[in-house]
ZAVEXSE-519529 format. One record per residue (C-alpha): x, y, z. Coordinates in steps of 0.5 Angstrom, whole numbers, plus 500, padded with zeros to 3 digits. Layout:
REM ZAVEXSE-519529
XYZ
...
***
This chain:
REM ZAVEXSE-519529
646133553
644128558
641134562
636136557
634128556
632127563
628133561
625130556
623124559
620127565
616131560
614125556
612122563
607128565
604129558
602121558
599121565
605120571
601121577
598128579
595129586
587128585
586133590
587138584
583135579
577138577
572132577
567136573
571137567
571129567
563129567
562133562
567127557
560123559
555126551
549125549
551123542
556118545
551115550
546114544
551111539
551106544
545104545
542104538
547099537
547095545
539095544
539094537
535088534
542085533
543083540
536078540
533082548
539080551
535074555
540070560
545065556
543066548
546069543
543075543
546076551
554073548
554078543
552084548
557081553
563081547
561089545
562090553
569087552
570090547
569098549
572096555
578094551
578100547
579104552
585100556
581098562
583091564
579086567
578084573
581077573
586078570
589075563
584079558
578075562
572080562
567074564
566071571
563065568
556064571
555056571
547053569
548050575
547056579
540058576
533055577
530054572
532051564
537057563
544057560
551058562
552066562
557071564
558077569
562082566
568085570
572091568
577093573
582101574
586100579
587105585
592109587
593109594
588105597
587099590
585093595
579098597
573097591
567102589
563098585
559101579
553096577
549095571
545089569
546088561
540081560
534083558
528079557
530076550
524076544
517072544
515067540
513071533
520074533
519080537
525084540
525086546
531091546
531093553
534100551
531103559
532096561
537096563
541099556
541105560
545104566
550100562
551106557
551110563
557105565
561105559
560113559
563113567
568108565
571114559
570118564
574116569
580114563
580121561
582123568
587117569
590119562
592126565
595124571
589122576
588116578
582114584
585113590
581106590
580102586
574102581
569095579
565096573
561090574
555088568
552083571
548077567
541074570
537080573
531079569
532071572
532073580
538078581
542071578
549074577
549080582
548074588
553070583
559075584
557077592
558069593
563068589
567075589
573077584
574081590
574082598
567084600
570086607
574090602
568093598
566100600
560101597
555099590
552104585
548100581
543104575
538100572
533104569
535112568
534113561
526115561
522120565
515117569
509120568
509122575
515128572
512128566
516135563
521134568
528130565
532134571
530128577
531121579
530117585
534115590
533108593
537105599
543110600
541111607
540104609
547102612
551109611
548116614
556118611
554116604
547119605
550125606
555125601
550124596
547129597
553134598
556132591
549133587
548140590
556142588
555139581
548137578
542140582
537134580
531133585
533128588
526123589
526120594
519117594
521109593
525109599
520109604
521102607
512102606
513103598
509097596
513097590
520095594
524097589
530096594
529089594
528088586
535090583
543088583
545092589
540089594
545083594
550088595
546090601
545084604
552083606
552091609
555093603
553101604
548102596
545107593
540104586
539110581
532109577
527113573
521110576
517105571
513107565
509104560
514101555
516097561
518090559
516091553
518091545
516098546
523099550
526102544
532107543
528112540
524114547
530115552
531122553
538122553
540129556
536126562
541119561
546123561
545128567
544121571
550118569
554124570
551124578
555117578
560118575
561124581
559121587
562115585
569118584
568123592
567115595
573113591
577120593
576121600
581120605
577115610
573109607
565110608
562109616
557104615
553105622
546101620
546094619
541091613
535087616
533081610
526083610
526080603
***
C-alpha cells in the first residue's frame, strides 16, 4: 500500500509540472499558445476608450495598470518585488514637467538553474491620453501591441512551466509607464533597478508590431530589427538562428543603419537598457499613418502579423533564457543620444 501511494504521489507531481529537463521541450509547441483570437480580445479591451489613452499617471493609465495586474494574477505569475506588489512606484518627482506619480509594472518567473540571471521582455503601456474635446487616443499599436504580445509571451511561458519546463534563467515582464513623457519609467527602472543590471542579460523591448508599413504593404510576414547587433555579435547571431528554425520573418534591418535619420534606436524603452551595455534587440513595425493618432485603434492591427511577432519573442527570449552561457557583450554602447 505504501508502495502504490509513493507511486501515486510522483505521478501527481509530474502531471502538475516537477521539473523536466528544458532540453527536451519543444518550444514551438508553446509559441503556438500565442492566438490571434486572444491577442485581439486583449486589445479591444486594453485600447478600448475604457481606458482614456493610457496618458502617464491619469485614470485611464491606473486602469491599464490594474488589468495588467490582473492577467498576470490570473496566470500565477508573481510580482517582482514580492508581497503581490506588480507596481514599481515612479514618483512625480522624478518627471519633468506637471505629470502625476505613475507605476512600471514588474512581473516576474523565477528560473530554474540560473534565477539570479534576468531576460527582460519589455513593453511601454502609457499612451498619449485624450485631447481636449474628449477624443481617445487608443493607442492600439502604440504600444497596446507590444504589451498584448507580453501578456501573450507570458501565457507562453506558464503553459510550459505547467508541464515541467522552467527557464534556465529568470524571466522580467516589465510594462513600463512614461515613454510617450521621455522613456520616463525605463530609466526609472534602469536607475532604480528591482534587480541587478550586472545580472541582466539582455532586453527585448516591443513597441509598435501590430501594423504593417507602407514600405511592406501586402507583406504581414517582416519586422525590423533595431539594435540587436550593437553590444552583442552572440545575440545578433542567435536571433538570426532562431527565426530561421522557427518563423522565417524578413527580418529588416533598414532603421538599424547608425545613419537613419529616424534613430529609432535611441526613441524606445530598450535604449536605457543599452545605455548600461545591456545587449538589446527593439522589435517595430515601422510608423504608419495612424501613428499618434485617434485613429490607432484596434480594428486596424493585423494580428496574424501581431502574432507571428510576438511569437518571434517569446522564442528567442526562451534561446537566451535556455542556453548554457549568458550572452558575450564584446561591443561597448557609445551615447551618441
Amino acid at each position: 500500500m505504501k508502495k502504490l501511494l509513493l507511486l501515486a504521489l510522483l505521478a501527481n507531481l509530474f502531471s502538475c509540472g516537477a521539473h523536466k529537463d528544458v532540453e527536451n521541450a519543444d518550444p514551438m509547441e508553446y509559441a503556438n499558445t500565442i492566438t490571434t483570437s486572444e491577442l485581439k480580445e486583449h486589445l479591444y479591451t486594453f485600447a478600448s476608450d475604457e481606458f482614456e489613452g493610457r496618458d502617464t499617471g491619469e485614470p485611464g493609465q491606473k486602469k491599464a495598470a490594474e488589468y495588467l495586474k490582473n492577467e498576470y494574477q490570473n496566470l500565477n505569475i508573481p510580482a517582482a518585488q514580492g508581497n503581490d506588489d506588480y507596481f514599481q512606484e515612479v514618483p512625480a518627482s522624478f518627471f519633468r514637467g506637471d505629470i502625476k506619480d505613475s507605476e512600471n509594472m514588474v512581473a516576474y518567473f523565477k528560473g530554474s538553474e540560473k534565477p539570479e540571471e534576468i531576460v527582460v521582455i519589455s513593453s511601454h503601456y502609457d499612451h498619449v491620453g485624450m485631447d481636449d474635446e474628449g477624443n481617445v487616443f487608443n493607442g492600439a499599436d502604440d504600444d497596446g501591441s507590444g504589451t498584448v504580445g507580453i501578456l501573450e509571451i507570458a501565457e507562453a511561458f506558464t503553459k510550459a512551466k505547467k508541464d515541467g519546463y522552467t527557464p534556465k534563467r529568470s524571466i522580467l515582464f516589465l510594462n513600463v509607464t512614461g515613454e510617450e513623457k521621455g522613456l520616463v519609467g525605463s530609466k526609472y527602472y534602469t536607475e532604480n533597478p528591482i534587480f541587478p543590471l550586472e545580472n541582466t542579460v539582455a532586453d527585448l523591448n516591443i513597441d509598435m508590431i501590430g501594423r504593417i508599413d507602407p514600405e511592406h504593404a501586402g507583406n504581414d510576414n517582416y519586422i525590423y530589427l533595431i539594435g540587436s547587433d550593437k553590444l552583442s555579435t552572440e545575440l545578433h547571431e542567435l536571433s538570426e538562428q532562431v527565426n530561421e528554425k522557427y518563423m522565417n520573418l524578413d527580418l529588416d534591418y533598414t532603421y538599424n543603419d547608425e545613419n537613419d535619420p529616424n534613430r529609432f534606436y535611441y526613441r524606445s524603452d530598450h535604449y536605457n537598457f543599452a545605455k548600461h551595455n545591456i545587449p538589446i534587440i527593439f522589435y517595430f513595425n515601422g510608423v504608419h499613418e495612424d501613428y499618434h493618432k485617434i485613429t490607432d485603434t484596434p480594428d486596424k492591427i493585423n494580428y496574424e502579423a501581431l502574432a507571428k511577432r510576438a511569437k518571434l519573442v517569446f522564442l528567442t527570449a526562451w534561446e537566451i533564457a535556455n542556453r548554457d552561457q549568458r550572452l558575450i557583450v564584446d561591443k561597448a554602447e557609445e551615447d551618441t543620444e
